[in-house]
N, C-alpha and C positions, 0 to 999 in steps of 0.2 A: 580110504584113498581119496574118495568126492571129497570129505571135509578138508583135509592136506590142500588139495588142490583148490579148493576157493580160498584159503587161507595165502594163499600166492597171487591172486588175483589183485592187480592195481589197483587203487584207491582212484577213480575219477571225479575231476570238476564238479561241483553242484550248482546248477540253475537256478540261481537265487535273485538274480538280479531282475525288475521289473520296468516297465515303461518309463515312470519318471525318473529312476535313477538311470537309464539308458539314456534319457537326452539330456540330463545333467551332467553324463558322462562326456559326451559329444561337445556341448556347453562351455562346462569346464575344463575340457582340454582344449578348447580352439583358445576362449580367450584369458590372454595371460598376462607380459607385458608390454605385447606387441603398440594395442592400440593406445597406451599413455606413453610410447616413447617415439613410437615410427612416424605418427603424422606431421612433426616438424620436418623430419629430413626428407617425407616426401613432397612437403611443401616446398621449400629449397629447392628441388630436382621440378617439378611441377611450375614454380610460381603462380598459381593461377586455380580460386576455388573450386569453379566448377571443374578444373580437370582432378583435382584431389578428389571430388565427390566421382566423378567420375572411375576413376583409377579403381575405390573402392566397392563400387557397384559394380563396375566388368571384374573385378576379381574374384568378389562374391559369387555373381551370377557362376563364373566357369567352377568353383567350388561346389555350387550345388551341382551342377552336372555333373561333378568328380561325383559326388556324395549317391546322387540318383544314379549312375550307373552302377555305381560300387554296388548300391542298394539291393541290382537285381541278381548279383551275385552272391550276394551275402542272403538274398529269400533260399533258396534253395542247398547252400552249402554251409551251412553255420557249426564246424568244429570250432573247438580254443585253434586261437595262431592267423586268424584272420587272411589278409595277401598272403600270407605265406603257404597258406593251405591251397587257397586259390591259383598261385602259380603252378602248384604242386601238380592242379589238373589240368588246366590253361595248356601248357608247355613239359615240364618236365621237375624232377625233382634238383636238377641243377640251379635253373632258374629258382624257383623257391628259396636253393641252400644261399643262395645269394643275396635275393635281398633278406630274409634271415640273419643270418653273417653282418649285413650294413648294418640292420638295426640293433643287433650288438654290439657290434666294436665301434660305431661312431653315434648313428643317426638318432638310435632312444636314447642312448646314455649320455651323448655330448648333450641333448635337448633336456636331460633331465638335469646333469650337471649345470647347465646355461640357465635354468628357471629357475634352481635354488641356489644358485651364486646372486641372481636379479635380487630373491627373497634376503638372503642375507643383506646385501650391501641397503635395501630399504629399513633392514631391521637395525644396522647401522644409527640410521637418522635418532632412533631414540635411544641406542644403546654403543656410544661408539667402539668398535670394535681395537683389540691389541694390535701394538705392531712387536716388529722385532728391530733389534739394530740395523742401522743402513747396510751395514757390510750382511747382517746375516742376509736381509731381503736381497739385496744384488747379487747372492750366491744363483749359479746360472749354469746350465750344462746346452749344447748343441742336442739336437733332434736331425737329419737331415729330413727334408722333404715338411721337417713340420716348424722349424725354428727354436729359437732359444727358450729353457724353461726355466722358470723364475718358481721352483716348488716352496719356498719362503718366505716370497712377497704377498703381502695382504693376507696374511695366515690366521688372521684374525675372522675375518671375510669368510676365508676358507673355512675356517672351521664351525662356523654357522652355518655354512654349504651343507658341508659333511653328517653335522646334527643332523639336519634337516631330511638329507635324503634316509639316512637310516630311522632316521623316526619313522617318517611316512612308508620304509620298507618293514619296518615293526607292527606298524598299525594296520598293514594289508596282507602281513603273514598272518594275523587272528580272525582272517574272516575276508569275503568278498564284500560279506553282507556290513562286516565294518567299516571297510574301505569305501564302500560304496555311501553310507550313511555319512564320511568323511565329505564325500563328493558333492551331496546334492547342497549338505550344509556350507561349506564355500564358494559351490556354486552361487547360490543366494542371494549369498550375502556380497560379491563381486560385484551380479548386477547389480545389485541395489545401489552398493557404491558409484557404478558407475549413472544409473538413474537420477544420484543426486546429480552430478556434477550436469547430465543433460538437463534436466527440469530446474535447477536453481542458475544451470548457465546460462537457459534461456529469460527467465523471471528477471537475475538480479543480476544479470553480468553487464551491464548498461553498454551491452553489444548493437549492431547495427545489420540489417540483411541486405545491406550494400557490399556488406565484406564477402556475400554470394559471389558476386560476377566482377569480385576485382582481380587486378591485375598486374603480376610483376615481370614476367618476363618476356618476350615474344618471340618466337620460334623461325629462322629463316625457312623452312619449310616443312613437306610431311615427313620426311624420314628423319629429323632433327625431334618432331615432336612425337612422333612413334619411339622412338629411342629412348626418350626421357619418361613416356608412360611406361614402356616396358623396365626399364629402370625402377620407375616410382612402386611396378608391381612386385618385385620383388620383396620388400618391406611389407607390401600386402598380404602377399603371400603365406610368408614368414607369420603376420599376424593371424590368417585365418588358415593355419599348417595343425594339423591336429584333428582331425574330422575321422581321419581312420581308426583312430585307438579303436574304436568299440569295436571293428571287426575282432579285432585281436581276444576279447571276450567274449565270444559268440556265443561259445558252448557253457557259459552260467548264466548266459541269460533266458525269461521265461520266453516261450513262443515265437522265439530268436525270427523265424518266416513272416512275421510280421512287427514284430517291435523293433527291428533293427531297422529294416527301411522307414518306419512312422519314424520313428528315432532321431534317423540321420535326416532326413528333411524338416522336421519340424524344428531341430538343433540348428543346424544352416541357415534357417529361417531367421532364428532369433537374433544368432548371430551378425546375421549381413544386416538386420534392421540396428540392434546396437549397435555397430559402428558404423554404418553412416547415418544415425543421430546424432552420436559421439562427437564425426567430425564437421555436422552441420552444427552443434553447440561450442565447438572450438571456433571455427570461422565466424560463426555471429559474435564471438567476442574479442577476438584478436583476428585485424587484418593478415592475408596472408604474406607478407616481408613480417610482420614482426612474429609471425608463426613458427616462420622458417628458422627465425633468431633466437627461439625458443631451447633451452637446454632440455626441460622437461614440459612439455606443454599444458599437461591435464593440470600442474601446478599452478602455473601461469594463472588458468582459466579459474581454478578453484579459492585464487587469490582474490580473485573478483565479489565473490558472495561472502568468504569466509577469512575476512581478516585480518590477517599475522596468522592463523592458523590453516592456510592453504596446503604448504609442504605439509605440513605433520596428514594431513588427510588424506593426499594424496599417496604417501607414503603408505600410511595406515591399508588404502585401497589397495597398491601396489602389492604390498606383502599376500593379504587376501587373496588376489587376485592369485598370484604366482605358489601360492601354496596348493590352491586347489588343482591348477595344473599339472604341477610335478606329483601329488597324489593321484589323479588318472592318468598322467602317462608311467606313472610306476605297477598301478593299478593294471594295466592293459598289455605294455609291454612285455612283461615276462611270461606271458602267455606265448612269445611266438617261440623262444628259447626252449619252453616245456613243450609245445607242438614239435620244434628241428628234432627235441632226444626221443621223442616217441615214435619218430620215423628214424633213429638210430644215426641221425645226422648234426651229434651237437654233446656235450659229457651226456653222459648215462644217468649221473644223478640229478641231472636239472627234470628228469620223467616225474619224478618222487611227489606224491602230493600226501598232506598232512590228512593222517586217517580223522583228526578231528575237526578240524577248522577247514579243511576241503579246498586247500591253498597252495601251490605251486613253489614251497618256501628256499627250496635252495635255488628255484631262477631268479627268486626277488632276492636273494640277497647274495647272489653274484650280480647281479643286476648294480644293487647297490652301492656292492666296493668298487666293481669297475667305474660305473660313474663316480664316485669318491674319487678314486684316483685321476680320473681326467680334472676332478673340481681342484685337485691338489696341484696339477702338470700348469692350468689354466691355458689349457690349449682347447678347446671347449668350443667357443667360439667361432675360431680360425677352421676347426673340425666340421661343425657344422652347417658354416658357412659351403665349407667344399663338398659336402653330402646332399645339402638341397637342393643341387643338380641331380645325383646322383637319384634323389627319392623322386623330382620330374619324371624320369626316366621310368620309373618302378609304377608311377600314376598312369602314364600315359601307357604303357604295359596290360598294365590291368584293365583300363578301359576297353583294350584291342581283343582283351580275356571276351567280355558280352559278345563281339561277334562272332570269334571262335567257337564259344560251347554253345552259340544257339544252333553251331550247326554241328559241335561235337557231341553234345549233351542235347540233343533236341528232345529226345522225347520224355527229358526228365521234369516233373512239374514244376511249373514258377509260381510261387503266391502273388510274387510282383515281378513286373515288365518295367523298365524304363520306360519312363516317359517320353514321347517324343524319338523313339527308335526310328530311324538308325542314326537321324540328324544329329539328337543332344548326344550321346558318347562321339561319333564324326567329331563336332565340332570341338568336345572335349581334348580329344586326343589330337589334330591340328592346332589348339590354342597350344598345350603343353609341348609339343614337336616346336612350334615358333620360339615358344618360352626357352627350350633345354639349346636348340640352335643357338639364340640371340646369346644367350647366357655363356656358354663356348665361343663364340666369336668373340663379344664386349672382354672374357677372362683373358684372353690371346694376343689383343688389341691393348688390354694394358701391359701386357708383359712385357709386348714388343716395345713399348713406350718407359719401359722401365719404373710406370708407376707399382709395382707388386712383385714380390720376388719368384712367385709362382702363380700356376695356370691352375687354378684352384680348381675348376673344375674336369680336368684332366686329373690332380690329386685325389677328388674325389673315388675317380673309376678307377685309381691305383690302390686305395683301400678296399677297397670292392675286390680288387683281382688279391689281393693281398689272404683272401682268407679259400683261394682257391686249392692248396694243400691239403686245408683242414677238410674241404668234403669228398678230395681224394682217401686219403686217411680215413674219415669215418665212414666212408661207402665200403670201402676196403674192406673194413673190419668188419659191416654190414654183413656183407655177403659169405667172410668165411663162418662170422655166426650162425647164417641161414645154411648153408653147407654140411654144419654140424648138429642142426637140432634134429633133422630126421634121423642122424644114426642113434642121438641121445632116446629118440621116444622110442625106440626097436626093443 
């Protein structure tokens, strides 16, 4: 009867993952292809280097507070499922099934479908991709609330997408410890790439450190140029978005109580110094108007050392760069899925982990086809754009989690403490409260102005409420399960 009964016992997570692949993790999921696309348009919005350099040192900085406080949460509670687990205690299982839910249905898989559409369209450059007849590509159906979809156009595109993420969901079903070896190896080799373009932008890009403190636009006063930072930070954002995957693998990694907070600070670290090297090696070589005028800037810049052969390197970096990304956030993700059905709040077989490779295979590869499908709709995008409000919201949540459980959870032990308690999480969760506000009002303000057909991030919280059913439904059936297994053991 013992051997029966361990023979039913779950297959759990294995702890494979160690320190350097933990901030590789961190690493290569922050940088992807934010920082070779975003810093022209926030030059444009800025005009004005030091405020670019600026924009990305205060964003940075409030990142690592996100990351430091997260930090001291994640010492003491480190199951698989990261925030999710966290709300679970914070607040309640509602709040959890929620953002749970977002990072399903929009927020990982629009971000994972966005990274590897990026990857495609750069693999593009050396491989150009199929089309289909005009008439097939303008074949187009209505969405309400999300718009037209063009499932035909750039199918070519698409379907480099689609590879891509099931490759990278293939290669993390055989192993964490594969996925993870995938991880540190792109990691790498990103920075490296982006190493060249700092150290050869600076050597040979026959740049000038005048381009520091010049100047294109002038600001009629403070809440004109508060507006245009908080604008400019959004791209920032966006670029240094990605910091929490590793919560979400808590439970495979080794001595999770301290590799997860060394982890996330010393990842943040690296982070917030490569890019603003990055965009101190952009602005020594291109003024910032002709920065702003930039389609793709890293290219720009990489034209300067290398050539005729600039695009192709940049390109080259590009793909690198967004490959390693969509493999940690595919890597991490599917962990909170396999966390929601283990608390009986998500399908039943997303629990399931492989007795041999010790992998969570049918959340990565639901994971997969739903981001497929969004790479197929090409609404991706437009989706994520409306969710990172939505994930504001879910940051600044969590932060408000540290002063809750020091006094819900007090006497449970901390390895680590935030830094700078109670100020740095305060200030966290006030920066992000300004951010989720300004971003609601500026979405509201265009509407009224009829630049935007929707309040996007008002859409965002309707996807959000949208999967509120589903944890009626699964609590439901929760509980008549728990209802019926004391008569089953009688």
């Amino acid at each position: 009867m013992n051997t029966e009964l361990s023979h039913r016992q779950p297959v759990e997570l294995a702890r494979r993952l160690g320190f350097t692949t933990a901030v590789m993790l961190v690493v290569g999921s922050i940088i992807g292809s934010g920082i070779f696309k975003k810093p022209a348009l926030m030059a444009g919005q800025l005009g004005s280097g030091e405020l670019l350099i600026a924009v990305w040192v205060i964003a940075g900085v409030m990142t690592m507070f996100g990351a430091l406080t997260n930090a001291e949460i994640a010492s003491f509670i480190h199951a698989p499922g990261g925030q999710y687990i966290y709300f679970n205690k914070i607040y309640n299982k509602f709040v959890g099934y929620l953002y749970g839910w977002s990072v399903f249905s929009v927020y990982q898989t629009g971000s994972i479908a966005a990274i590897a559409y990026i990857f495609a369209d750069y693999f593009g450059y050396f491989f150009p991709p199929f089309h289909l007849s005009p008439q097939l590509e303008a074949f187009h159906f209505h969405i309400s609330g999300i718009g037209d979809i063009f499932p035909l156009a750039d199918l070519g595109t698409k379907t480099v997408t689609i590879a891509c993420v099931m490759f990278l969901t293939t290669v993390n079903y055989f192993g964490v410890r594969f996925g993870g070896v995938v991880q540190v190896v792109f990691t790498a080799l990103k920075v490296a790439a982006i190493a060249v373009i700092i150290i050869f932008g600076f050597a040979m890009g026959q740049g000038s450190i005048e381009h520091f403190t010049s100047s294109a636009v002038h600001f009629s006063g403070v809440g004109s140029l508060l507006g245009a930072m908080l604008l400019a930070m959004s791209g920032a954002f966006w670029a240094y978005d990605g910091w929490i995957n590793i919560t979400y693998v808590a439970g495979e990694i080794k001595e999770p109580q301290r590799t997860i907070p060394r982890a996330l600070f010393l990842g943040t670290a690296i982070v917030i110094a490569v890019y603003v090297l990055t965009n101190l090696a952009y602005l020594y070589v291109l003024p910032i108007d002709v920065m702003a005028q930039s389609k793709l800037v890293a290219a720009d810049v990489a034209e300067k050392f290398l050539k005729g052969y600039g695009g192709a390197f940049v390109s080259a970096a590009v793909m690198i760069s967004t490959f390693g990304t969509a493999n940690g956030t595919i890597l991490s993700s599917a962990r909170v899925y396999y966390a929601m059905a283990k608390e009986r709040l998500f399908f039943q077989k997303m629990e399931f982990v492989h007795p041999r490779y010790r992998t969570p295979g049918p959340s990565l590869f639901l994971q997969g086809v739903w981001a497929s499908l969004l790479a197929l709709s090409g609404t991706f995008d437009q989706l994520t754009d409306q969710l990172i409000f939505v994930a504001w919201i879910f940051y600044a949540l969590s932060a408000i989690g540290v002063f809750v459980l020091r006094k819900k959870m007090a006497n449970v032990p901390r390895p680590y403490r935030v830094w700078g308690y109670p100020y740095v999480p305060a200030i966290f969760v006030a920066f992000a409260a300004l951010y989720v506000f300004y971003t609601l009002y500026s979405d509201i303000t265009s509407f009224s102005r009829g630049e935007t057909p929707l309040i996007n991030s008002v859409m965002g919280l309707i996807y959000v409420v949208i999967g509120i059913p589903g944890y009626i439904y699964w609590n439901r059936k929760k509980k008549l399960q728990q209802s019926k297994e004391p008569n089953e053991s009688i």
